[in-house]
N, C-alpha and C positions, 0 to 999 in steps of 0.2 A: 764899452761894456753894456750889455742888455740885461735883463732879469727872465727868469723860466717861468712861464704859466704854470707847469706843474709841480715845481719845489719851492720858485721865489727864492731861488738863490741866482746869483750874477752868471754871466758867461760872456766869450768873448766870440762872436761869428767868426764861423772860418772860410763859410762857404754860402752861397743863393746860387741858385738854377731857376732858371723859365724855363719851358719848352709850349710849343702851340701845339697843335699836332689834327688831321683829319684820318679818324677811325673808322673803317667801313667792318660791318660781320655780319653775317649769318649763322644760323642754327642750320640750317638744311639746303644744299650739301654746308658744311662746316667750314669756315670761313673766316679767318683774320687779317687783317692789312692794315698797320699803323703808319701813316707818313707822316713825320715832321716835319713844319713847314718854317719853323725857325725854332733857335736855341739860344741860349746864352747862358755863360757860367764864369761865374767872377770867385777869385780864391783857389780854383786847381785845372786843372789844363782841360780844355774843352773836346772832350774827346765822345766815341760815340756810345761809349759805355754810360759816361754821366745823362747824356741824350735817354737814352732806352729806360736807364732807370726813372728820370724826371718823368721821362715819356708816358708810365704808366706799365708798363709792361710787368713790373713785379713789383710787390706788396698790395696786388689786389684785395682790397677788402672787400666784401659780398657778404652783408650779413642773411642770404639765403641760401647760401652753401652750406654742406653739412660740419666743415672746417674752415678757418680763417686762417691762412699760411702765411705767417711774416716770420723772417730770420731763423728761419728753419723750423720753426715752433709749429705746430697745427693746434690753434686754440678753438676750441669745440665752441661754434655758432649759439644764442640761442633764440636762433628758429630753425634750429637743427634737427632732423628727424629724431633722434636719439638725444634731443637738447632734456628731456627730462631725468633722463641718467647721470646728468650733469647739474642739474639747476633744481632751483626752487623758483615760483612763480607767483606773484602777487600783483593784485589786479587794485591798483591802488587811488585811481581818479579817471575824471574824463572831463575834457573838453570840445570845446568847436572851436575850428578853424575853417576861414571859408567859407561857411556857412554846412561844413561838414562833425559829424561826432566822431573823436579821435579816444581812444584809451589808452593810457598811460598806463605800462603793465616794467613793475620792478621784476629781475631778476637776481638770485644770488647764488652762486657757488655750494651744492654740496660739499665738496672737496677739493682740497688743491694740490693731489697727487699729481693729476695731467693739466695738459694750459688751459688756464678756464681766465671769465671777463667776471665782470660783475657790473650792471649797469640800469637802462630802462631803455625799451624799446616804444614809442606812440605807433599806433598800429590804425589806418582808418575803419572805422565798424561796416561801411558798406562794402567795401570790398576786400577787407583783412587784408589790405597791403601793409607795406613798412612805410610810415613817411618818415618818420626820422628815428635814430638811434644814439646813445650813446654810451661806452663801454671804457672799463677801465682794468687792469690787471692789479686783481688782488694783492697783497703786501704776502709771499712766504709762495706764490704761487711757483711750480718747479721750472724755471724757466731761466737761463743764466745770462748773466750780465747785463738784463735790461731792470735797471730798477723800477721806474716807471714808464705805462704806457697807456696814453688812448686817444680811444678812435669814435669818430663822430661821422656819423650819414647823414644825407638829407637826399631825400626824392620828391621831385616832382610829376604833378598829374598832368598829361598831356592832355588835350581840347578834344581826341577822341576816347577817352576814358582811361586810357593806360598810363601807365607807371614808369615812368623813366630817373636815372639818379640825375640828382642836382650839384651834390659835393660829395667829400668823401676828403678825412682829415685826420693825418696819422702824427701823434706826437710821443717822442721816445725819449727815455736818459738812460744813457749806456753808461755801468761803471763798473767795475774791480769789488768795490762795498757794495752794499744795501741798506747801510743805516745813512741818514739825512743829513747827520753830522759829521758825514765822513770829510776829512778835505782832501783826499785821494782825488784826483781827477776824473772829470766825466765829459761826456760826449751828449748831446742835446741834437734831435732834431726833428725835423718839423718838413712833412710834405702833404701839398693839398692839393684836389684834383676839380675842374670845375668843369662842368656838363654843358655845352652848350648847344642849340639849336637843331635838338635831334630829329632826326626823320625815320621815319616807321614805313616798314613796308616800301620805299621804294627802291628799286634795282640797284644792285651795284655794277657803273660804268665797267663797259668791256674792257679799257686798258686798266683796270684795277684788278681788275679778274682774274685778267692774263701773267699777273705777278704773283712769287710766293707767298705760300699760304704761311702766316703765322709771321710774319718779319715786320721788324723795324726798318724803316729807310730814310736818309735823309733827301728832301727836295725843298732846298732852301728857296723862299722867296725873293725875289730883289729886295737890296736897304731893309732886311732882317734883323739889322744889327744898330738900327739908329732908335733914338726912343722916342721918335713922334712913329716911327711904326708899331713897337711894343705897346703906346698911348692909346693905338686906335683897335687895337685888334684883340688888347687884352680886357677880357668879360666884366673886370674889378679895378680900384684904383689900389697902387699901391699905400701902403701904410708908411707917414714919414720916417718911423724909425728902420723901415724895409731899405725906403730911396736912402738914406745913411747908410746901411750896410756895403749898399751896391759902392758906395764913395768912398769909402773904405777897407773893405774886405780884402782888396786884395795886398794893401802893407801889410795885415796879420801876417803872411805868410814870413814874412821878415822880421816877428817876434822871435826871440829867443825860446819860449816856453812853448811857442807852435812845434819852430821847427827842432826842437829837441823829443818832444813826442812825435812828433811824426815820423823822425827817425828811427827812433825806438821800435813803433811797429810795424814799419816798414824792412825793419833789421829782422826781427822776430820771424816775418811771414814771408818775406822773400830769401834768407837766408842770405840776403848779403846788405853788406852795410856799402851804400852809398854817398860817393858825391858827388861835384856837378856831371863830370864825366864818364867817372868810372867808378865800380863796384867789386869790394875784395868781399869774397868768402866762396863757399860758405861756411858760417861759421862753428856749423858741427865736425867739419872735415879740417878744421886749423891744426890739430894733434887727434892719433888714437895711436891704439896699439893692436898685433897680432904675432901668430907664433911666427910668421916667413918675414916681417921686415922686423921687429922688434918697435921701439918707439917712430911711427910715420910722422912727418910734420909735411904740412900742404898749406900751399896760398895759391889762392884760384883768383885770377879777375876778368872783367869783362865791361864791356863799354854800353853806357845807360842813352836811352833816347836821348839826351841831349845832345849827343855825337852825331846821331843818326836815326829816325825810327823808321828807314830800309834796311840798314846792316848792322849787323851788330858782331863783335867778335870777342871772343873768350879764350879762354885756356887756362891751363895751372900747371906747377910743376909742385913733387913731391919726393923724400928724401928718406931710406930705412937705416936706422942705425944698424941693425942685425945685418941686414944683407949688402948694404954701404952702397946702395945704387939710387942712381936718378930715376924718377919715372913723371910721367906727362901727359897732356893731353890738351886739342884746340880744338875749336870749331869758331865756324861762320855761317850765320844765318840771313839769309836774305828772305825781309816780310815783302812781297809783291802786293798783295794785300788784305786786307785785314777784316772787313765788314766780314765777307766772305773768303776763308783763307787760302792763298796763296802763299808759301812759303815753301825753299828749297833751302835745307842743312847738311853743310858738309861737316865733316870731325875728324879726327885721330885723334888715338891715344896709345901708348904703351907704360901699361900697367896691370896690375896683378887685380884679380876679381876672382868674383864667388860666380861660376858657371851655374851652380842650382840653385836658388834663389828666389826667394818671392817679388811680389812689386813694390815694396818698402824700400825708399830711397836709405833710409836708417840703416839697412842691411849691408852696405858700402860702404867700407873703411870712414867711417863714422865713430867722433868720442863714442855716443850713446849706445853704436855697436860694441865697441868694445870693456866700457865700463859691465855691459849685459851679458857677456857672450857666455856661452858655458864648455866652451874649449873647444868647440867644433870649428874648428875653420879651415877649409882645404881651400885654399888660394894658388890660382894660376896666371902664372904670366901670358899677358896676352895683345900682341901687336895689332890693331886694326883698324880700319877706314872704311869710312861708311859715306854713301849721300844718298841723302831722301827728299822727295820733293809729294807736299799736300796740298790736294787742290779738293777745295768745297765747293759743291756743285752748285748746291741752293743750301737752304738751315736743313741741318739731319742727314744729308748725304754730303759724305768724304772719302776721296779716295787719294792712296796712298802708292808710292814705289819708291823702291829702295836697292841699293847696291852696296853688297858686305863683304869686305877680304878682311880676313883675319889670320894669323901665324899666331898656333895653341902650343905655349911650352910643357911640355910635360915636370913634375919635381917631385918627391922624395911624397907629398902631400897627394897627388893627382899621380897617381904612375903611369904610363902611357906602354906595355909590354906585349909587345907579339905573342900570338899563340904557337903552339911548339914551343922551342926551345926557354921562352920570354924571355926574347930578347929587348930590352929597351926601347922604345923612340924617342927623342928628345923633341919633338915638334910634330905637329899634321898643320896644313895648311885649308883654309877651306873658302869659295867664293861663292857669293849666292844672290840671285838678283829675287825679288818678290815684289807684289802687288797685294795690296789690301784694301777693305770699300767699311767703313763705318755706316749704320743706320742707324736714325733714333728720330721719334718723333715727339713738336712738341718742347722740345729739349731746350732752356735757357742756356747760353752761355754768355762767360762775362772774359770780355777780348781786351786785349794789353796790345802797345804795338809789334810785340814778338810769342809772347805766349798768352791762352787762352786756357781758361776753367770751367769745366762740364758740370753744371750745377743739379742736373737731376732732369728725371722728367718720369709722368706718370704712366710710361708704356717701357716696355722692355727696349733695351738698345742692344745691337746686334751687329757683330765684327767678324769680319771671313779673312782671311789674310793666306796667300798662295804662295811658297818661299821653292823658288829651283837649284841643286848646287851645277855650278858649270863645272863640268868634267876638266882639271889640267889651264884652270885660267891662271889660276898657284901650279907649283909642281908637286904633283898628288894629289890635288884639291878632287874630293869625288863626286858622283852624280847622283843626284838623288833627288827627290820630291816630296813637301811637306804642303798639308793641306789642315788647316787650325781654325775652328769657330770658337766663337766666346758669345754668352747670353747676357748680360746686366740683367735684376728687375730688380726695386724698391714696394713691394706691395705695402702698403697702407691697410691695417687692418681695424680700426677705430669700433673699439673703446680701449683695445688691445694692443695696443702700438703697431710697429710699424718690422714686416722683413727684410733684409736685402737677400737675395739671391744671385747668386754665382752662376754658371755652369760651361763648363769646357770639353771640347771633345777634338781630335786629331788623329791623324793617318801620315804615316812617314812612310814611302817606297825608296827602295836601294838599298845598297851595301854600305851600313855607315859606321863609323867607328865611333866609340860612345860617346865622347864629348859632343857629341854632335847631336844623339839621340834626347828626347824628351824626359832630361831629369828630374823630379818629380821637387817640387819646392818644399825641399826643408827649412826648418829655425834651428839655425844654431847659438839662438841668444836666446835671453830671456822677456826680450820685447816681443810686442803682440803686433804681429802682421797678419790681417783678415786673408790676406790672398795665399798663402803658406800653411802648411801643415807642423803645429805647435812639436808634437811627439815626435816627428821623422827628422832621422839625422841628415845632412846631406850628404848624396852619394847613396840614398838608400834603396830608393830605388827608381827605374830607366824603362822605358815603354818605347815602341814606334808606331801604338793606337791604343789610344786612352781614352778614357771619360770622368770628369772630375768633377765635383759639386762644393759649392763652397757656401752654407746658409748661418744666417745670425737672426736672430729674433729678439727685437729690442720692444720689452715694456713699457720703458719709459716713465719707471716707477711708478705702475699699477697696484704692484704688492709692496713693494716693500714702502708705499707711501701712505698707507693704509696703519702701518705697525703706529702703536705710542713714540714716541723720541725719537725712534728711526725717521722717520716721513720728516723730521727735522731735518736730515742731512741732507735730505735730496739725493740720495743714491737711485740708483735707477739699475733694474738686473738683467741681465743677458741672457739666451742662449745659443749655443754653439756647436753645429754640427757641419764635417768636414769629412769628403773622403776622395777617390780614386781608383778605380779599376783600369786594369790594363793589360797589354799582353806585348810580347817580343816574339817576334819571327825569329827560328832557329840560326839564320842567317846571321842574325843578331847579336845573338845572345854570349855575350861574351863571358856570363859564366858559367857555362860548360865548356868542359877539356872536347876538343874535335868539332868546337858548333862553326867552323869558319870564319867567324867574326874576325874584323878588322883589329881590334885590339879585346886584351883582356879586360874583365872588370876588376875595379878595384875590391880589397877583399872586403865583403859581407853587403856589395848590392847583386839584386836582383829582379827579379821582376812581380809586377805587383797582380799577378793574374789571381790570386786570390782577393777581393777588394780590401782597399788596406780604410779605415773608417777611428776615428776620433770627434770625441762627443763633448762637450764641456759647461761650465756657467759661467755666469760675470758679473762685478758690479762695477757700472760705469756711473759719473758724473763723482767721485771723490775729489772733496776740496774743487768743483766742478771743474779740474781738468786732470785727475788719474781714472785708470782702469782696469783691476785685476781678473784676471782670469783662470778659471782652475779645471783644466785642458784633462782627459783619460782617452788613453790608445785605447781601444776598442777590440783591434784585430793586429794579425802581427806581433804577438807580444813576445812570444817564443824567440829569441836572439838567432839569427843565422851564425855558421864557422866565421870569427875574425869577427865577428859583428856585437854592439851596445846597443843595447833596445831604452829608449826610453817610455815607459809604462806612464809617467803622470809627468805633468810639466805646469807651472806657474807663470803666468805673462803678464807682463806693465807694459799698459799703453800710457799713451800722453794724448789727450786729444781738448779740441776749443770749440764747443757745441754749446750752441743754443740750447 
């Protein structure tokens, strides 16, 4: 057991990382290349995620940027351009050091609506650089789960006048509470960065050059791994309670109270509960209900790197009391590699899914879908097999292809009815091979040996995706051509919070019958999916060229952190605007009587050639993980024949933000 520098209560290590690393960059042309030249990590598996983060590469502190980004928080700098919108400033002593005059100037928090520090920066008088800094996160500031935090700089002056860092030293307590007394469990940790022997102004080596810009890599040294090389290469000695850690940390993992928490949030945020081999869930999918199977019950597993971290293989089987059928699904995944991904997935399944749908995983026979639902569910059964294979070229570019047969059952819910007489179909078939190219620059991501997480980045990221159907590779399968862009942006507006932006547009050529065509993402629950339209039902309406916008504007409890007693809760408000324009070729249109269309539509969709637009507000951060939203249709409000308009709508998200 150790004690905490910033509570002085006990804890138990669970984990230490080294990494070395030689950083080359430039401002002009713009330039990053971190190589690590050795690593080590005692207590969880040394992989090259733990590397990249050790490495430096995120929780950069800079206290001369306009914001300071850790754990998703943007704590406003202050020697921020706009640092007096946030701070109070007092010029409180001066010394020498050096034989230089340094001023010791406190800062403090106007307000702690947004992530503010409160600390003192020594600043040198002849040249008003920073030599050193220290900062701490106010008690009540709105920022979750980290009770306490701080951070300490120090810079040194180089022999020809310039300023370069020397450390930089970040210390956290992650918990559940915020009071000191709590005995709820916390998380402590501790990384520090140490500056050595930098060089100014000269070139960066050709073979450096000639490598991607902005990546980590590893190029391990020979006997990296012995500790007369860590002795000789490391800028500091270790501290003996560090050299005890390395001698023990890794039993911790063979505590009962580790590995009972670890499971816990590991269970939590991967949705399956694990053990050495193998992984059942997930565990939203174990029971729900709908109106076509009546009570579902599902057990899905799949086999954890311990088996393999090339292959991995999955599947589940599920059971409907209403309709008394089995249903299924497997897949196999082959990582080829990871730094940069290479990975081919193959699947089936034969099961009943929502065809209109947002990107909310929740939306998919899901408790939480269905404790939420508000009776909207047209569910189809649906045979298909898929493989796709992603190859990442360098960081930010990825390209994609993929090959999809699927067999569409038609039911009582989804009608599938010839024009003329409508007659029935009980099924269309349909095959479709596509190619897709992912861009973004910039971009963090945090790599697993099978899946990987896009963490943001400060430029728009941009997705083209090309889908062909092959004429008769099924029998009846038809031909046809889709062509779908998508935009990402995150704009950062500071003092003001932060937007994300959406935006979608696509072109469908051919004859196609409508399950097939661009159903526009309705919510049939009462859960909040950003990528779906709250008020439309599904099936409401169908395009073969569209344009879609999807905006949220998050304050980040600007205002309402300002109010008396409210600025207690830490709510934080939203808003929300959402829409879709589009149009259907007469070819298409399958609701009109004589438009030729391959099938009818079902009753009361159509098309959205007038733009269909919903506006709404939000307060997120309740009990800092609900968020309600109170959603008004805008347009469309007039009911079509056969058709339920919903005019206003209520959403509960669940979300775990910083």
């Amino acid at each position: 057991m150790d004690t905490s520098a910033l509570t002085g209560q006990v804890y138990l290590p669970a984990m230490i990382a080294e990494s070395t690393a030689e950083l080359n960059r430039s401002r002009s042309p713009e330039f990053k290349r971190e190589v690590i030249r050795a690593s080590r990590v005692s207590g969880v598996e040394n992989n090259v995620a733990v590397a990249q983060f050790t490495g430096g590469m995120h929780g950069d502190v800079n206290f001369y940027d306009n914001y300071i980004v850790l754990f998703n928080a943007r704590f406003a700098s202050p020697l921020s351009e706009y640092g007096r919108a946030f701070y109070n400033y007092f010029l409180v002593d001066s010394s020498y050091h050096e034989g230089r005059k340094i001023y010791k100037i406190r800062f403090h928090p106007k307000r702690l609506a947004t992530p503010v520090l409160d600390g003192e920066v020594n600043i040198d008088s002849a040249s008003f650089a920073l030599e050193s800094a220290t900062a701490r996160m106010p008690r009540g500031t709105n920022v979750n789960w980290v009770k306490h935090l701080v951070l300490e700089s120090e810079n040194q002056r180089l022999p020809d006048g310039g300023w370069f860092r020397a450390r930089d030293r970040i210390s956290a307590e992650f918990s559940i509470s915020e009071a000191d007394s709590s005995k709820l469990t916390s998380f402590l940790g501790t990384r520090e960065v140490i500056y050595s022997d930098p060089k100014i102004g000269e070139p960066i080596p050709d073979e450096i050059r000639r490598m991607d810009n902005n990546v980590v890599v590893e190029e391990f040294e020979p006997d990296n791994t012995s500790e007369e090389y860590w002795e000789q290469i490391r800028p500091y000695r270790l501290s003996d309670r560090e050299r005890q850690i390395y001698r023990m940390v890794d039993s911790v993992k063979q505590a009962p109270l580790y590995r009972n928490i670890y499971t816990v949030i590991n269970t939590v945020l991967s949705g399956y509960w694990n053990t050495k081999y193998i992984g059942l869930g997930p565990y939203h999918k174990l029971g729900s209900f709908n109106d076509a199977e009546g009570f579902r019950m599902q057990l899905g597993i799949r086999t954890t790197p311990a088996v393999s971290r090339t292959v991995r293989l999955g599947g589940y089987v599920a059971y409907g009391t209403r309709d008394e059928r089995f249903k299924g699904g497997a897949m196999v995944e082959f990582a080829f590699k990871r730094q940069l991904t290479r990975k081919l997935t193959l699947a089936a399944r034969h099961d009943v899914i929502q065809l209109s749908t947002g990107h909310n995983i929740l939306n998919e026979n899901s408790i939480f879908t269905s404790i939420l639902s508000r009776g909207d569910q047209r569910l189809s059964m649906v045979d298909r097999g898929e493989a796709s294979y992603e190859h990442e070229w360098r960081q930010g570019i990825s390209t994609t292809v993929g090959l999809r047969m699927q067999h569409i059952h038609g039911n009582r819910y989804v009608p599938m009815l010839r024009p003329g007489g409508g007659d029935p179909l009980h099924s269309l078939n349909d095959a479709t091979v596509s190619i897709g190219i992912r861009l973004s620059k910039n971009e963090a991501v945090f790599r697993r040996p099978f899946d990987k997480k896009y963490l943001g980045s400060r430029y728009p990221v941009v997705s083209l995706m090309f889908t062909a159907g092959i004429p008769d590779l099924l029998p009846g399968s038809p031909e046809y051509y889709a062509l779908v862009g998508n935009i990402r942006y995150r704009a950062n507006l500071p003092p003001c919070g932060y937007s994300t932006i959406s935006i979608q547009g696509g072109r469908l050529f051919g004859h196609i019958p409508y399950p097939l065509l661009k159903l526009h993402e309705g919510n049939g629950t009462y859960f909040y999916d950003p990528h779906a339209f709250s008020c439309m039902n599904y099936y409401e309406f169908a395009s073969d060229s569209w344009v879609s916008w999807f905006w949220e504007h998050h304050f980040n409890g600007l205002l309402l952190g300002r109010l008396p007693l409210i600025k207690r809760l830490k709510w934080r408000e939203v808003l929300v605007c959402k829409g879709v324009w589009g149009s259907l070729s007469p070819k298409n249109d399958g609701s009109r009587a004589g438009s030729g269309a391959p099938l009818l539509f079902p009753a009361g969709m159509g098309s959205v050639s007038t733009p269909y637009v919903e506006a709404g507000v939000g307060v997120e951060n309740i009990f800092r993980i609900f968020r309600v939203d109170c959603i008004w249709r805008l347009t469309h409000r007039q009911p079509l024949p056969g058709q339920k308009v919903q005019n206003f709508a209520v959403n509960l998200g669940i979300q775990l933000k910083f």
